[in-house]
C-alpha positions as CSV (number, residue, x, y, z in Angstrom):
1,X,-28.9,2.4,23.9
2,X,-26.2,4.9,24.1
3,X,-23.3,2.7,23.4
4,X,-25.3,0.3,21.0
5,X,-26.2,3.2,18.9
6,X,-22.1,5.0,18.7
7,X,-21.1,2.0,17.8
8,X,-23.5,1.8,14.9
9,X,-23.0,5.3,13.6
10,X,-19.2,4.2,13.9
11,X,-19.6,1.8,12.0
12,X,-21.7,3.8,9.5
13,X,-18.9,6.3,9.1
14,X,-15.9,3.7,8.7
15,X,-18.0,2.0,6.1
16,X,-18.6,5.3,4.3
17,X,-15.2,6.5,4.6
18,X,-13.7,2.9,3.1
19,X,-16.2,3.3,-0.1
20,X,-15.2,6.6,-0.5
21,X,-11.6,5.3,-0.6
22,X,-12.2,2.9,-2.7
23,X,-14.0,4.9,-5.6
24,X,-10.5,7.2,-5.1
25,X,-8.8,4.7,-6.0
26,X,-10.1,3.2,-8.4
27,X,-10.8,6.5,-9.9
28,X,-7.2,6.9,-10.1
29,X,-6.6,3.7,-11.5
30,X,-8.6,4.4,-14.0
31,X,-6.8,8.2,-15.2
32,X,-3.6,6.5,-15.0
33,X,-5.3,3.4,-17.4
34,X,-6.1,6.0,-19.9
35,X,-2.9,7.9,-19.8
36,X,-0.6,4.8,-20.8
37,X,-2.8,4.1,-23.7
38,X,-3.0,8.0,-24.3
39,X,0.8,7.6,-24.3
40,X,1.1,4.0,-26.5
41,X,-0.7,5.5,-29.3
């Protein structure tokens, strides 16, 4: 039970730190989007 259940919370944690990662960078993606078109115009 003990080992079973770190590795799901483990896996919980890796999973929530790769989606918050993710929305970082594409956040960022996004703001850098905006200023080249900011900047074409």
């Amino acid at each position: 039970m003990g080992a079973s259940y770190f590795a799901n919370h483990y896996f919980s944690i890796v999973v929530a730190f790769t989606v918050g990662i993710g929305i970082l960078i594409v956040q960022s993606i996004i703001f850098l989007h905006r200023k080249n078109k900011q900047l074409k115009k």
